[in-house]
C-alpha positions as a Markdown table, in Angstrom:
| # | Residue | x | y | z |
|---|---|---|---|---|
| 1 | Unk | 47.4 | -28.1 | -27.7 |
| 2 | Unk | 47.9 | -27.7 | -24.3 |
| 3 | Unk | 45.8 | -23.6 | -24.3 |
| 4 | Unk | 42.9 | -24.9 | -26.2 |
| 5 | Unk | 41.3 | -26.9 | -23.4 |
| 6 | Unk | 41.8 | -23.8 | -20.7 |
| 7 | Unk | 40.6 | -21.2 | -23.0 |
| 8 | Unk | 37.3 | -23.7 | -24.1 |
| 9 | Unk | 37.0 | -24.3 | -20.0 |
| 10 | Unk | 37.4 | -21.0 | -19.5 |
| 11 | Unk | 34.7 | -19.8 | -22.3 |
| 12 | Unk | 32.3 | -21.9 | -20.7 |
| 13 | Unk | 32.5 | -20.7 | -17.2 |
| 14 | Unk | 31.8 | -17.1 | -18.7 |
| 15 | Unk | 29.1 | -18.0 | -20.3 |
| 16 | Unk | 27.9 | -19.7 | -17.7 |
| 17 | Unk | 28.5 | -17.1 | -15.0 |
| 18 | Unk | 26.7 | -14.9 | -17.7 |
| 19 | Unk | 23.3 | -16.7 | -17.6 |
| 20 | Unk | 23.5 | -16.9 | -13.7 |
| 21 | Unk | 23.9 | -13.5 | -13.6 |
| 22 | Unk | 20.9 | -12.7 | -16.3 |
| 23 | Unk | 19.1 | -14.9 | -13.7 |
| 24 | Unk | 20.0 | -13.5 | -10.8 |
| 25 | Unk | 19.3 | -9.8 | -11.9 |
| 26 | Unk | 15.2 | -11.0 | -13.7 |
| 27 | Unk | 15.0 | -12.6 | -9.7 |
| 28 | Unk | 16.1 | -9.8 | -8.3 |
| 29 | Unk | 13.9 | -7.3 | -10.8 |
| 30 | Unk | 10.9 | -9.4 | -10.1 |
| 31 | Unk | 11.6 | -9.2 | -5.8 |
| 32 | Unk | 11.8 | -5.3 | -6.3 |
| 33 | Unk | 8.4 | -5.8 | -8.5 |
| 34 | Unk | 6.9 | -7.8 | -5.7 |
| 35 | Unk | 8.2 | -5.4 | -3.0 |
| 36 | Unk | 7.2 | -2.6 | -4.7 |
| 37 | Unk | 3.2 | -3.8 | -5.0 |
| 38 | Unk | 3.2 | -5.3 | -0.9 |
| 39 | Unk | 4.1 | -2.2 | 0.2 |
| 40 | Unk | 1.3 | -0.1 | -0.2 |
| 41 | Unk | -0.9 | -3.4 | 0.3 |
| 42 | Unk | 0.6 | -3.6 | 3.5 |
| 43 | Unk | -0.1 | 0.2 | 4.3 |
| 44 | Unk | -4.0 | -0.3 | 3.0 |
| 45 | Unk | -3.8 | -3.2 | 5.6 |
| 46 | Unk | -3.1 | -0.8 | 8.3 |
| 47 | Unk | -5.1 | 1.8 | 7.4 |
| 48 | Unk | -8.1 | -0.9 | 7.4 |
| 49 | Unk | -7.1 | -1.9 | 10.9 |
| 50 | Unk | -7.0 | 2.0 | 12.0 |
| 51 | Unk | -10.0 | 2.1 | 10.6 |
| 52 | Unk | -12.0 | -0.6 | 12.6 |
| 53 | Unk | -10.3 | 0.9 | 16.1 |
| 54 | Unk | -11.8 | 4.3 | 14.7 |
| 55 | Unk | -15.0 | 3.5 | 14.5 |
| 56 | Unk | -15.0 | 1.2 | 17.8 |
| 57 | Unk | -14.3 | 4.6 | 19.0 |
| 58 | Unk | -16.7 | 6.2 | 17.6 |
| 59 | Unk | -19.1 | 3.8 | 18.9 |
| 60 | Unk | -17.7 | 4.2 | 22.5 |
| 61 | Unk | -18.3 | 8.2 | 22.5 |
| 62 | Unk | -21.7 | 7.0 | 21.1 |
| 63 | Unk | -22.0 | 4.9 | 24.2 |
| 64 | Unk | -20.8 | 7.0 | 26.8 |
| 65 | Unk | -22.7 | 10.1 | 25.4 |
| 66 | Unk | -26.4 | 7.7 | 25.7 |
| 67 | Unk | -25.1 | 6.4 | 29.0 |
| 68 | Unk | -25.0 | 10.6 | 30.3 |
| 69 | Unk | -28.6 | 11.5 | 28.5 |
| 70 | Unk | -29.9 | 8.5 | 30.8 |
| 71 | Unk | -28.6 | 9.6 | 33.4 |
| 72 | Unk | -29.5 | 13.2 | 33.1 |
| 73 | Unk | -32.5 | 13.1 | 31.3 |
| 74 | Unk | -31.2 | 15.4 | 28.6 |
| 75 | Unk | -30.7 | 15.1 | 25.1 |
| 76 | Unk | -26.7 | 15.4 | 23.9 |
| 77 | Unk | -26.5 | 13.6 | 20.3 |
| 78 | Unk | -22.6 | 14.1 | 20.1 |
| 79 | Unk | -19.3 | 15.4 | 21.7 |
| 80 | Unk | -16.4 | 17.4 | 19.7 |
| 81 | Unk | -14.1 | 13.9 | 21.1 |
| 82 | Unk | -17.1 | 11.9 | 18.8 |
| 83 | Unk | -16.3 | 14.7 | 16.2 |
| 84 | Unk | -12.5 | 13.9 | 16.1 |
| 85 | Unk | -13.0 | 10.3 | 15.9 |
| 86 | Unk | -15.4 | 10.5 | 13.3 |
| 87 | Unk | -12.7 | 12.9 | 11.5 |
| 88 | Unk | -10.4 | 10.1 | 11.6 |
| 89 | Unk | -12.3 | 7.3 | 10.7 |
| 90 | Unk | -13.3 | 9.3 | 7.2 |
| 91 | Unk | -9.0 | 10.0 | 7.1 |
| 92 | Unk | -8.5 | 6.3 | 7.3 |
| 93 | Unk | -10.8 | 5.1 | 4.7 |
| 94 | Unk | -9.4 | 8.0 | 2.4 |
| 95 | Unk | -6.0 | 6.7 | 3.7 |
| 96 | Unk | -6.8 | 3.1 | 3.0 |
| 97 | Unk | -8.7 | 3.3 | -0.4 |
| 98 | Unk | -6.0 | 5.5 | -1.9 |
| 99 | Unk | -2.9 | 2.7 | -1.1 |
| 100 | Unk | -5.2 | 0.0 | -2.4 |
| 101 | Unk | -5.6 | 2.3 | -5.9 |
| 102 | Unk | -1.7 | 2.6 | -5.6 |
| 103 | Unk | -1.2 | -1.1 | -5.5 |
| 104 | Unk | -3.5 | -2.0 | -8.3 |
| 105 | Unk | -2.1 | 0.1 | -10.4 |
| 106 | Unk | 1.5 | -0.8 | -9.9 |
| 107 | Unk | 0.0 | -4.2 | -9.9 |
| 108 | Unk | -1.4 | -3.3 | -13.9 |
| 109 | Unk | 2.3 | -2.0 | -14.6 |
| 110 | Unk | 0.4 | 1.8 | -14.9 |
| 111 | Unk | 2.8 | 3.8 | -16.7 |
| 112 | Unk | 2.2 | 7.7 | -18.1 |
| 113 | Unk | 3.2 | 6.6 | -21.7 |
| 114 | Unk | 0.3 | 3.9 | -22.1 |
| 115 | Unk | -2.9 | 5.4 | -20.3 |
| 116 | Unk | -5.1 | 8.2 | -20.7 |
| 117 | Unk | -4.4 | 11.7 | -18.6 |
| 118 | Unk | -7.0 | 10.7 | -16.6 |
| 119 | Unk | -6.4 | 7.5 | -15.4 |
| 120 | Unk | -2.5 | 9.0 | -14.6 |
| 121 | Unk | -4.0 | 12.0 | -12.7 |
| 122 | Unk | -5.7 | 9.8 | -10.1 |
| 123 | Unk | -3.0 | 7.7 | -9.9 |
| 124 | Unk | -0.5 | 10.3 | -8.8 |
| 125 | Unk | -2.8 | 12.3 | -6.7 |
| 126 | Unk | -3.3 | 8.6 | -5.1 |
| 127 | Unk | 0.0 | 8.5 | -4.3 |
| 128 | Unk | 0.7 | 12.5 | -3.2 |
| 129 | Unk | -2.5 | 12.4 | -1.2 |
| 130 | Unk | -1.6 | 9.0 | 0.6 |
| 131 | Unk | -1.0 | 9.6 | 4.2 |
């Protein structure tokens, strides 16, 4: 009589370690989930941001180059610097559109099995082409 009560105690702590650790892993599934989708969120974020310091940039050159035509009475529209800046601002917005398409479709749970070839096609040149 004495074994029936430790092996009953014991049977119940097993099961009950057994649904805290079916817990613990969906918690830990749905962290990775979550982790997974901020991360390109967070690198559209910073694209966005290179993108505003870009184009203040951009507008700078702008500036400096209408500051020299008043000065010298001629007529410069832009500088290879403006050129550069203006390269970069069109690298960011690439940069930040494609992390944005990433996140939405990891967000949608996008996988190859259940959308059409065209749909997958973007997605993974989204992600190869993501600076």
């Amino acid at each position: 009589t004495g074994g029936k009560p430790i092996s009953r105690m014991a049977r119940r702590t097993l099961q009950r370690a057994k649904r805290t650790s079916e817990r613990t892993s969906t918690l830990l599934m749905r962290m990775g989930h979550c982790l997974t989708i901020t991360l390109p969120v967070i690198g559209g974020v910073f694209a966005l941001y290179l993108l505003k310091t870009d184009w203040e940039r951009v507008s700078e050159e702008r500036e400096s180059l209408h500051s020299v035509t008043r000065s010298t009475m001629k007529r410069v529209y832009t500088s290879p610097s403006m050129f550069l800046f203006v390269g970069a601002w069109m690298a960011d917005l690439v940069d930040a559109v494609l992390h944005f398409w990433i996140a939405v479709a990891l967000l949608r749970r996008v996988s190859i099995s259940n959308v059409n070839a065209r749909f997958t096609l973007t997605v993974v040149v989204a992600e190869e082409w993501s600076l």
